[in-house]
C-alpha positions in Angstrom: 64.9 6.0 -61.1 62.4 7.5 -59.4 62.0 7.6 -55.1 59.0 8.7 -53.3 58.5 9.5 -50.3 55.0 9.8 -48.7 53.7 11.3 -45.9 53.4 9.6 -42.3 49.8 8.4 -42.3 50.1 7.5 -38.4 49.2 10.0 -35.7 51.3 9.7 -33.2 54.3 9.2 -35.7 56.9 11.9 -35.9 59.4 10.2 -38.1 60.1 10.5 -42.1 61.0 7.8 -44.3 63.9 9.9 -46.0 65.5 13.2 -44.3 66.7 15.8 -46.5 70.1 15.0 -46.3 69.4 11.6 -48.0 67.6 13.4 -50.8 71.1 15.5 -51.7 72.5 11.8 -51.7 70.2 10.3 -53.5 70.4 13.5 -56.2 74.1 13.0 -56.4 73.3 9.6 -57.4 71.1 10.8 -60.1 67.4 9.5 -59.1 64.5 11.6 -58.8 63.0 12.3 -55.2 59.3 13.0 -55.1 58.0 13.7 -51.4 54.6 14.6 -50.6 54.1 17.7 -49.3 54.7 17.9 -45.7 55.7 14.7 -45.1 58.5 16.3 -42.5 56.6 18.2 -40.6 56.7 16.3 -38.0 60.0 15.7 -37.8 61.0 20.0 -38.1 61.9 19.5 -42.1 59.3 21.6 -44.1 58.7 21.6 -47.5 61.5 24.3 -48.2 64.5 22.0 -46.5 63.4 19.3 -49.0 62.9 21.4 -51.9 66.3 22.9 -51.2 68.2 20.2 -51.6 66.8 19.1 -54.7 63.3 17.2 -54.0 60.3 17.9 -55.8 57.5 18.3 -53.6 53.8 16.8 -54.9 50.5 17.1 -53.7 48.7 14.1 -55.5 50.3 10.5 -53.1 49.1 9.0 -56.7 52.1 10.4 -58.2 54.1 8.3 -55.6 
């Protein structure tokens, strides 16, 4: 299965839908993790925290 995770389209929002620790989880489990590219930034989890962990980071939200 397949999870995405999209950026905040908000402005005043800081949070994330999905942290980088709940991508590991979710890896262990065996789904996929997409997450647009800087959806953390807000929230002080860059692209490189996410991809570290095992997300793969997309550019396109149609992929989502």
């Amino acid at each position: 299965m397949i999870i995405g995770v999209p950026k905040e389209i908000q402005q005043d929002e800081k949070r994330v839908a999905l942290v980088p620790r709940g991508v590991e989880a979710l890896r262990k489990m065996g789904f996929t993790v997409l997450v647009e590219s800087k959806a953390g930034i807000h929230a002080d989890y860059g692209n490189p925290k996410y991809e570290e962990v095992g997300a793969e980071i997309i550019t396109d939200t149609a992929e989502l």
